[in-house]
C-alpha positions in Angstrom: 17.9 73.1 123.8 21.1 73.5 125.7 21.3 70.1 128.0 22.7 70.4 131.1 24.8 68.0 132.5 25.6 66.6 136.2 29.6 66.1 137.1 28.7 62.3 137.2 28.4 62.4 133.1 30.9 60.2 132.3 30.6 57.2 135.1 26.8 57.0 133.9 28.1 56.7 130.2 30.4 54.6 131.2 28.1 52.0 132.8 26.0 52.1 130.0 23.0 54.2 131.1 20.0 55.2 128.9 20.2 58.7 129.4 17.2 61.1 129.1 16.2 64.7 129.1 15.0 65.3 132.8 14.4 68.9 133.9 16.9 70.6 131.3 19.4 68.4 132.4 20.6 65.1 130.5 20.4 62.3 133.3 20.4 58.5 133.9 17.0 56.5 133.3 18.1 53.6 134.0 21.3 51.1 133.7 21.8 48.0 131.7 20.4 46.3 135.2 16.7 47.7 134.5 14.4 49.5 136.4 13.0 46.8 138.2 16.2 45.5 139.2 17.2 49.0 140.5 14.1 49.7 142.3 14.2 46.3 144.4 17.9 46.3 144.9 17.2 50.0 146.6 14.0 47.9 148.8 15.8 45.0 149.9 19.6 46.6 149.9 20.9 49.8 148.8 21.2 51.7 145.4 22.8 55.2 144.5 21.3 57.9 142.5 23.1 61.0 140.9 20.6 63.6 141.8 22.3 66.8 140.8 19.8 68.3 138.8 18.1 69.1 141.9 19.3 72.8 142.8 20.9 74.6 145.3 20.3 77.8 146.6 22.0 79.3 149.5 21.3 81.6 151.6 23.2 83.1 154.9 23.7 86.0 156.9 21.6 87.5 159.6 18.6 88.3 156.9 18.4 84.2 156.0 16.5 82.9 158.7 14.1 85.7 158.6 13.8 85.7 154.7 12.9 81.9 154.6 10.4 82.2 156.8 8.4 85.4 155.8 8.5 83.5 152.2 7.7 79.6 152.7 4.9 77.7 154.0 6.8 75.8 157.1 7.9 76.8 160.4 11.9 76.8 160.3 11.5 77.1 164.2 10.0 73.7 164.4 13.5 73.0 164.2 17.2 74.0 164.7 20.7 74.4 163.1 22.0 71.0 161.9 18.3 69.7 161.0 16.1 70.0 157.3 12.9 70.6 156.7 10.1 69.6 153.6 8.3 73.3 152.7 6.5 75.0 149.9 6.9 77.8 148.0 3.0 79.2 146.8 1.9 81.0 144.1 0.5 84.5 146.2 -3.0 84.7 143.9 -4.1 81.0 144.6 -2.0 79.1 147.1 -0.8 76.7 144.5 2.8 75.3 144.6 5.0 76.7 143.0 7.5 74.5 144.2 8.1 71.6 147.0 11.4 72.4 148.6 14.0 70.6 151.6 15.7 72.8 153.2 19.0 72.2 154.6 20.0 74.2 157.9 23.8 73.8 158.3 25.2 73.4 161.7 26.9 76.9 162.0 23.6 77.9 162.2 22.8 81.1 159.4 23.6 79.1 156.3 20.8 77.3 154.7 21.0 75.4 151.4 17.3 75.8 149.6 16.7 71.9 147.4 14.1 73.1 144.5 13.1 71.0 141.9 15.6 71.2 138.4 13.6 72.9 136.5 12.7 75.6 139.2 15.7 76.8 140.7 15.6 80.4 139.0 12.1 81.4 140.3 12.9 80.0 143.8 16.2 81.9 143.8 13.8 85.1 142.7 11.6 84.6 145.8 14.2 83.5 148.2 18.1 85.8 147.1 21.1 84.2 147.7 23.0 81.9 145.5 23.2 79.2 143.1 25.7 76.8 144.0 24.1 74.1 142.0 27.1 73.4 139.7 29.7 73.7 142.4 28.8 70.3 143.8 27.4 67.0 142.7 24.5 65.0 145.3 24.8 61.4 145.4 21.5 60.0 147.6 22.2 56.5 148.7 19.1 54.9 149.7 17.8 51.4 151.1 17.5 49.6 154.4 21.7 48.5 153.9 22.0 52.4 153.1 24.2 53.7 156.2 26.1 50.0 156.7 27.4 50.1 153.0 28.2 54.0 153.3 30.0 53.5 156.1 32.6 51.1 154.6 34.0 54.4 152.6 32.2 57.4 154.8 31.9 56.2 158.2 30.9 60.0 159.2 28.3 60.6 156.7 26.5 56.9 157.8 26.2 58.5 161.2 23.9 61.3 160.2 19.8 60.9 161.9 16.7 61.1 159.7 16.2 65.0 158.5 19.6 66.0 160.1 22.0 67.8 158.5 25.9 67.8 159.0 29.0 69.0 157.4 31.7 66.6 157.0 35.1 66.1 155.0 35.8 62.1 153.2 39.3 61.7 152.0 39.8 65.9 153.3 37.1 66.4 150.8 34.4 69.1 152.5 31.2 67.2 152.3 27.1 68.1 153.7 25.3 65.1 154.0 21.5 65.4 154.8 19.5 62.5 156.6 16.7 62.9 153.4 16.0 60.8 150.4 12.7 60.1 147.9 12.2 56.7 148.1 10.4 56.1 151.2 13.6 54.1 152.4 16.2 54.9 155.0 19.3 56.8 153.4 21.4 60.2 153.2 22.2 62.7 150.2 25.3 63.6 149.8 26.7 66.9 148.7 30.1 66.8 147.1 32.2 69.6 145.5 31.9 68.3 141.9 35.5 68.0 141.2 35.5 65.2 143.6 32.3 63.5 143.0 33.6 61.2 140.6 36.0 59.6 143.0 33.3 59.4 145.7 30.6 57.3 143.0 33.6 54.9 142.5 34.4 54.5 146.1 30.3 53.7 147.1 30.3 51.4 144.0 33.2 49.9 145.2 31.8 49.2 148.6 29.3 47.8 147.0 26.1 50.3 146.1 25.4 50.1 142.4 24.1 52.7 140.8 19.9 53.4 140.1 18.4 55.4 137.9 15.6 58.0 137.9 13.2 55.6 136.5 13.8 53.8 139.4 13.7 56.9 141.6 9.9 57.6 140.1 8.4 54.2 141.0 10.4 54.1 144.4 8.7 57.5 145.3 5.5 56.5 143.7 5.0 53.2 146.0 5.7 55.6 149.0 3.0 58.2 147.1 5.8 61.1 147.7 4.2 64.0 145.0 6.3 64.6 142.0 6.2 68.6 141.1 4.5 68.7 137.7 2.3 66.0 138.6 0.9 65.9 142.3 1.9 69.6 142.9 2.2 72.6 140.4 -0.3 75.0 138.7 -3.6 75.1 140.2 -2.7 72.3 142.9 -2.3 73.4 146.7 -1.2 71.8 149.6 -4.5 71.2 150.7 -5.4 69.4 147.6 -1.8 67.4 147.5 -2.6 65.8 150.9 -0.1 68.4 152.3 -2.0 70.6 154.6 0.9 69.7 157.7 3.4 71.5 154.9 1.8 75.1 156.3 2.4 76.8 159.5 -1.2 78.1 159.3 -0.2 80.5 162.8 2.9 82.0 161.4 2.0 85.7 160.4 3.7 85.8 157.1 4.2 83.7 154.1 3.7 84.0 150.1 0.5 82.6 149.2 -0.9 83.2 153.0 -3.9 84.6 152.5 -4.9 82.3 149.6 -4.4 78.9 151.7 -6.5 80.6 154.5 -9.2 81.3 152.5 -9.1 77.6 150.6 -8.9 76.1 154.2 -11.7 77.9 155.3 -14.0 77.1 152.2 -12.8 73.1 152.3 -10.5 71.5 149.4 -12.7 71.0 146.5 -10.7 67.8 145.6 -7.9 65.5 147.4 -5.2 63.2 146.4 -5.5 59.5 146.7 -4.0 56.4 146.0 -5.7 53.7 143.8 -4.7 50.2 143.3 -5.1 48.5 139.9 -6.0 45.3 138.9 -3.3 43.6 136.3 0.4 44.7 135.6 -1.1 47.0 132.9 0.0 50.8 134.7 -2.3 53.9 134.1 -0.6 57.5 133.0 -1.1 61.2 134.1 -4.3 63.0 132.5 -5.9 59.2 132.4 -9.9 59.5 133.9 -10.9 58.0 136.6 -15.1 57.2 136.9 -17.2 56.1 139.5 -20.1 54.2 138.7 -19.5 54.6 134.8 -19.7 59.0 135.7 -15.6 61.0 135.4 -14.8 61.5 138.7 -11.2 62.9 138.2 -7.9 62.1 136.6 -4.8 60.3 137.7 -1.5 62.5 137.9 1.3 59.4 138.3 0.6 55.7 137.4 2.8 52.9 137.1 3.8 48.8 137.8 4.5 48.6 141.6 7.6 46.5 141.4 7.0 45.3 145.4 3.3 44.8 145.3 2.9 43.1 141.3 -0.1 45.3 140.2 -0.6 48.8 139.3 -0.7 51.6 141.6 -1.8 55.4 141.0 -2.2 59.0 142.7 -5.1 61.0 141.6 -7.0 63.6 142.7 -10.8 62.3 143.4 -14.0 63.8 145.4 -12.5 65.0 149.1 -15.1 62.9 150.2 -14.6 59.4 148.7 -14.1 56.5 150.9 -11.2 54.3 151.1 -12.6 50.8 149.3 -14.1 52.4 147.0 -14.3 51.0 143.0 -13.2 52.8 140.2 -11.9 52.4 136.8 -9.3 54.4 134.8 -9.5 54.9 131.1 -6.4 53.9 129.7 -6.1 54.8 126.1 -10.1 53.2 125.6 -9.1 50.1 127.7 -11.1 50.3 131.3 -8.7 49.2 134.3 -10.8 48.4 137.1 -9.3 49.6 140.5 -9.9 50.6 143.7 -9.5 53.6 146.3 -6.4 52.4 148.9 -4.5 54.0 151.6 -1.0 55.5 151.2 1.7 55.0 150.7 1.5 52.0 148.8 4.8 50.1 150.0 6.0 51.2 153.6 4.8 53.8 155.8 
């Protein structure tokens, strides 16, 4: 298999990341720092990821704004030029999601830049036109409560940008698009940087004092904040209803993929939800592990890991629609029961 590789490369080899496969592409894990380092420094601070294997798709023109909205779940008229918007992209035969998506409406006002997961750029370019951009540019997200303070020290006009706005920019004469977004259930911005000059922009945050994280640190960060992961809390078979993500559909818009579907699961009732559970111990649970209540399978957990912050394990899973918030379970990890128990979300924040 044919790795590919973000314009950042060489400044993540250079600090000594583990890299891994991640979506096709080869990306950062985590630095010689460790992911627990990473993922407080990012709570209590700031921390930078390289998040270019996420794609870009854009689309413009008159037919954009018409196009997006006939095909995803969300109402771009919520909202204006110069804002972004979290949507979904459903399979048409049984409302699952095909793929969780922020779109990014440019201030001119009929350019949009479509986010899709790595690995799913090519069927949301099918459903959507327009074009992939994706290795024209790298996207640093800097993220943390110090996010905009320690941006500003090299990219005063990219710290200015509001939550879920969108603005186009230029550092150092360098055309930029900085979105008010992130996946870490801190404040921050992502940063979209033509990938010749990405490079020079890493430095200059590092320099300013934002060291770098990982996506092992990305994973528990958006875990604590129980943000879905595509492949875990959303993919084949799993709807918006299900994921906890029924505010993703504009149920009175007349037309989008998957339309009829989601009508017909919100009229029959979700047969199962997603919810957190906390864990006793430091000992962290897995996707596909069971969860049982009163010693009977009840359903599985899809993401499971140590919550840095809290100093016990945390999970999603999808469990009876009806379960109530307190109640015990246990998860079968590999034999070993882990005694837990059904919690609000997210985990850390909110």
């Amino acid at each position: 298999m044919n790795l590919r590789h973000s314009p950042l490369d060489a400044e993540h080899r250079a600090l000594g990341a583990t890299m891994v496969e991640f979506g096709g592409w080869e990306m950062p894990i985590a630095y010689p720092s460790g992911t627990i380092k990473e993922h407080l420094s990012c709570r209590r601070s700031a921390v930078m990821f390289d998040v270019s294997h996420l794609g870009t798709v854009r689309v413009q023109g008159d037919d954009a704004l018409p196009t997006l909205q006939s095909t995803l779940t969300n109402d771009l008229a919520k909202i204006a030029p110069g804002r972004a918007q979290y949507t979904h992209l459903l399979d048409p035969d049984d409302a699952s999601v095909v793929d969780d998506i922020i779109v990014w409406w440019h201030p001119d006002g009929d350019v949009f830049d479509v986010m899709p997961n790595a690995s799913n750029t090519r069927g949301v370019r099918a459903a959507i036109g327009g074009d992939d951009t994706t290795t024209t540019r790298a996207v640093i997200a800097v993220q943390g409560p110090a996010a905009r303070e320690l941006v500003a020290r090299v990219f005063p006009d990219a710290a200015g940008v509001g939550r879920f706005r969108v603005l186009t920019c230029s550092w150092n004469g360098v055309p930029c698009t900085v979105a008010g977004t992130g996946y870490t259930g801190e404040p921050g911005l992502e940063i979209a940087v033509p990938a010749d000059d990405a490079d020079r922009l890493w430095r200059d945050l590092a320099g300013a004092g934002v060291p770098p994280a990982g996506l092992g640190a990305r994973d528990t960060l958006r875990l604590e904040a129980a943000l879905p992961l595509h492949g875990h809390e959303l993919g084949p078979g799993i709807t918006s209803l299900q994921a906890g993500l029924g505010w993703v559909v504009a149920w009175d818009k007349e037309t989008f993929i998957g339309r009829e579907a989601a009508l017909a699961e919100r009229a029959a009732g979700a047969t199962r939800r997603l919810r957190g559970i906390a864990t006793e111990g430091r000992r962290p649970t897995r996707a596909g592990c069971v969860v049982s209540i009163d010693g009977a399978p009840a359903g599985e957990v899809t993401s499971g890991n140590f919550s840095p912050v809290l100093g016990h394990g945390i999970a999603l899973g999808f469990l009876p629609p009806d379960i109530e918030m307190g109640t015990s379970v246990s998860v079968d990890v590999r034999g070993t029961p882990v005694a837990g128990t059904v919690v609000s979300t997210p985990f850390v924040g909110g």
